[in-house]
Structure formats: structure tokens, C-alpha cells
N, C-alpha and C positions, 0 to 999 in steps of 0.2 A: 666229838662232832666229826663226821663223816662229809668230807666236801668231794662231789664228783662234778664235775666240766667235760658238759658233752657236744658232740661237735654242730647239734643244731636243735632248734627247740621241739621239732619231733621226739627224737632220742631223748630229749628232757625229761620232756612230760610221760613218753613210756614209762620213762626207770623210773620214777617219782610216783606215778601208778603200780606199777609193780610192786613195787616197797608198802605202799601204802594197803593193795591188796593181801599180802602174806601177813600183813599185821592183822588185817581183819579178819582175814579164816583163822590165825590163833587164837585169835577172839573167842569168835564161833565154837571153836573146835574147845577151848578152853570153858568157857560160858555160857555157851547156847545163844547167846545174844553178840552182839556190840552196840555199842556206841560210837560216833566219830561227831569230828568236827570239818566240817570243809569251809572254802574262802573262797573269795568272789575278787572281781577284777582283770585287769587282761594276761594277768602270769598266770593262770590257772587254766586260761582254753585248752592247753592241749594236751595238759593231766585228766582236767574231766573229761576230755573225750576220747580216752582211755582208759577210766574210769569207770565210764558208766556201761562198757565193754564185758567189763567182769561178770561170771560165772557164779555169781555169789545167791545165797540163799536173802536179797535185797531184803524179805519180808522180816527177817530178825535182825533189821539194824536201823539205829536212829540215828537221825542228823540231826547237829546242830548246827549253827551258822555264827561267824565270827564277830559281824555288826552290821545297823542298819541306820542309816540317815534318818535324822531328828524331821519330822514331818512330810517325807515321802511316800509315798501311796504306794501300794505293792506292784498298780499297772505303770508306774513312770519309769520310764527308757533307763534311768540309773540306779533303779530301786536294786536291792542286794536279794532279797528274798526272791522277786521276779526275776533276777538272772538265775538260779540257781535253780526255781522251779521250771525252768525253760532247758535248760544246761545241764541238770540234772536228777531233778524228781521224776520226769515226766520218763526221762528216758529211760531210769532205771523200773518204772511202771511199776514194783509192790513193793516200794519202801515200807518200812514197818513205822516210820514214822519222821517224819518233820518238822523240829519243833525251830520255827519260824519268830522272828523279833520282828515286834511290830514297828516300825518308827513313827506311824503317826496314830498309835493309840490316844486315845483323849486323855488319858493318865499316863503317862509315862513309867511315874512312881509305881505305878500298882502293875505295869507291865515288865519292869524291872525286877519286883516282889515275883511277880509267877517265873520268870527265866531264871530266875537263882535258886527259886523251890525245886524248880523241875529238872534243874542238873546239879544239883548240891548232893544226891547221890549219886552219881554217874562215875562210872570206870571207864574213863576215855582211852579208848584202844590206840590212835589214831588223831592226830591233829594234822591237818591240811594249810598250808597257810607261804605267806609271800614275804613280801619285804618293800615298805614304799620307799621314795625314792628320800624321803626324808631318813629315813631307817624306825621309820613306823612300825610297830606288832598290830596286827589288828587297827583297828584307828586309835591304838596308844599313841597319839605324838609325843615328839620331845617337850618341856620334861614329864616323863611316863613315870603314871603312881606306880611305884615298884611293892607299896607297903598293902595298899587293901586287898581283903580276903573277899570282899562280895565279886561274884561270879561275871554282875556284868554290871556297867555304869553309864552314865551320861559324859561323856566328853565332849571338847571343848576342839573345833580342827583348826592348825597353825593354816598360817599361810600358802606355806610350800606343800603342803597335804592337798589344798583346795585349789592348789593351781593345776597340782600332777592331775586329779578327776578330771580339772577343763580341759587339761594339756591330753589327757586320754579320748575327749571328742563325748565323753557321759553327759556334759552338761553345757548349753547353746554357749552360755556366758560366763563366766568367773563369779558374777554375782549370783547367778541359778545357782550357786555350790551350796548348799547345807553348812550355816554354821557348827553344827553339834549333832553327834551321832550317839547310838546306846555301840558298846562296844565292849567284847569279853575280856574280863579284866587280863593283866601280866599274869599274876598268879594261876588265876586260874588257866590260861590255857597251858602253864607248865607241868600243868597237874596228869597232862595227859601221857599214858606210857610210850607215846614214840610223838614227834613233831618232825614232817617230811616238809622242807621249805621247796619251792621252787621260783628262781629269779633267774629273769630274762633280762637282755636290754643294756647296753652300754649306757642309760641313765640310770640303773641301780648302783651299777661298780661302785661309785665314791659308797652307798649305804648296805655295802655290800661287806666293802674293804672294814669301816667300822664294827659292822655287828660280827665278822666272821674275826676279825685279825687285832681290833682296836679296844679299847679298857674297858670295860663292864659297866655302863652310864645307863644312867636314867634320859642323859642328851642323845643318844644313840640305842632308844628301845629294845629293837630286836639283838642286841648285845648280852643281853637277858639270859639268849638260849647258848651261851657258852656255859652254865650253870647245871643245866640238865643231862639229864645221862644216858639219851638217844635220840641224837638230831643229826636228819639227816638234809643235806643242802645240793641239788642240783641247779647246774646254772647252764648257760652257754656262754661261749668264748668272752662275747663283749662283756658281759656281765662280771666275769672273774679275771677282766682284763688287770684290777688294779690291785690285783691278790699276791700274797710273797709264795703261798702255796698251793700249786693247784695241783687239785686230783686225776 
């Protein structure tokens, strides 16, 4: 695990782009195609927009997306799909593809059935992804199934998950928040050949200092990617404030 602390969240999100780029031309260059995974939420502004900057042949590559709030409409202010198609489908203009999680499909079950069909062969070049302040993967909260192989599930959000959304300004009231989101399982998103974090914000630190420095828990999720054998973690200062090592 690769931890760099850069000195402001410009610099972050550059190097975090950058990384995330050279993975995806090996790809390319490898496979003719990619695949990735990107993430949504306010640690990711100014990776994607850096991002969507890249030089890249966009038309041979698919996104996938990491979760989406259980009965959300794609146009609502907090929807994950609708930030992302704004943030970055639209800007990178010839995506080769967006395969998008519905969260307010009438069957959930049967939408969950086609997201696991349709990346169940995938070679994930690239996973994009954050850290909430609970030390969430994805909307894995604590305790996060470490064990299932399906690709993506219905979960269940703690408390401090749905405060951090309100406490972000996504949602008028704490009760607005979405009990239950479809969410990419642990497993699967370790499956990916590289996982580039990026955590902003003097409230990550304490699930920062967990997932990077503290025991391997299912109570501490993103703890997970001490397991994997290319993660790389950009922060800024506040954020690696309560680190014993920083990069």
C-alpha cells in the first residue's frame, strides 16, 4: 500500500488521476479495451476533474459505478448515477459505456441479477473509490460482509453513514437520507487490478488512521484493502493528520 499526502486537495486529486490514467492506457495498450470503476461523493471532485481531462481513447472503456441509493431517481440532487453523469459521462463525451445501478428499479432483485451478470466477467483495470467517515468501502458499513462473492447487494446504512450524506448538504434533512443502498460488494471491488483511494478532510483522519494503520475488521471496512496488492491512497494533510506514517 502506497500512502502519498499531498499538500492540498488540487495536488491530490491530480496524482490520483494520474495513477489512475497510466492504469488505464495499460489496459488499452494490453487489451484493447478497459474497464474501471469510479465513485461518487465530495472526495472525488477534483480526481474527476482531472479525469475527465485525459487523452484517452474514452470510446474503449466502461464504467462502472460503486452504489446507488435504494429508491432514488437518477434526476435527485443526491442520486450517484446523476452525479457522475454530470461529473463525468457527459464530459468525457464517447464513453464506450456506462453501466449505471438503478436504485429505484421496481425489482431491485432483478436489477441486482443484471449488475452481477454484466461485470461477472470484467477485468477491472482501475477502481476509484474514497473512504467515509465511518471507514465505509462503497456503502459497505461496519459490520461489512467480508464473505459474499455476488458482485453487488442491498445494504442496510448505519447511522453515521447517513448523517455524513446530511452533514455533506446531499440531503435537506437526516430523515431525506435513504435507508438502503445497492452497493458493490468487499470482494468484488478487490478484484480489481489497482484500487486508487482518495481522502480529503480532517473528518476522514480517525477512518483513515483505521483502514490504513489499524487491524483488518469487518468494523473498519475499508481495512480490507491492506489485503490487496496495489493500493494506492492519496490524502491531504488534515486527512493523514492521525497517521504514524506519512508519505
Amino acid at each position: 500500500m502506497k500512502i502519498v499526502v499531498h499538500d492540498d486537495k488540487a495536488a491530490m486529486g491530480r496524482a490520483a488521476a494520474a495513477e489512475g490514467i497510466a492504469a488505464i492506457r495499460e489496459a488499452l495498450a494490453r487489451d484493447g479495451r478497459a474497464a474501471i470503476i469510479v465513485a461518487t461523493g465530495m472526495s472525488q471532485f477534483e480526481m474527476l476533474e482531472e479525469l475527465v481531462q485525459a487523452d484517452l481513447d474514452w470510446s474503449r472503456i466502461t464504467a462502472y459505478h460503486l452504489d446507488e441509493y435504494v429508491g432514488l431517481s437518477r434526476d435527485h440532487p443526491a442520486s450517484f448515477r446523476g452525479y457522475l453523469q454530470t461529473r463525468f459521462v457527459e464530459k468525457v463525451g464517447a464513453l464506450g459505456e456506462f453501466v449505471a445501478v438503478d436504485g429505484d428499479a421496481p425489482d431491485l432483485q432483478a436489477e441486482i441479477a443484471r449488475l452481477n451478470a454484466r461485470i461477472a466477467a470484467e477485468d477491472i483495470a482501475v477502481c476509484f473509490a474514497g473512504v467515509g467517515e465511518n471507514c465505509h468501502l462503497a456503502f459497505n458499513d461496519p459490520p461489512a460482509d467480508f464473505d459474499t462473492d455476488a458482485p453487488y447487494l442491498v445494504v442496510d446504512l448505519d447511522a453515521a453513514c447517513r448523517q455524513q450524506q446530511y452533514g455533506e448538504g446531499w440531503f435537506p434533512t437526516l430523515e431525506d437520507v435513504p435507508a438502503q443502498a445497492i452497493s458493490m460488494s468487499i470482494r468484488q471491488i478487490l478484484k480489481a487490478r489497482k484500487i486508487i483511494l482518495t481522502v480529503p478532510d480532517a473528518r476522514k483522519a480517525k477512518a483513515a488512521k483505521a483502514a490504513l494503520e489499524g487491524p483488518v475488521t469487518n468494523t473498519a471496512p475499508a481495512s480490507i484493502l491492506q489485503t490487496h496488492g496495489d493500493v494506492s491512497v492519496h490524502m491531504d494533510p488534515p486527512a493523514a493528520s492521525l497517521l504514524d506514517a506519512r508519505g
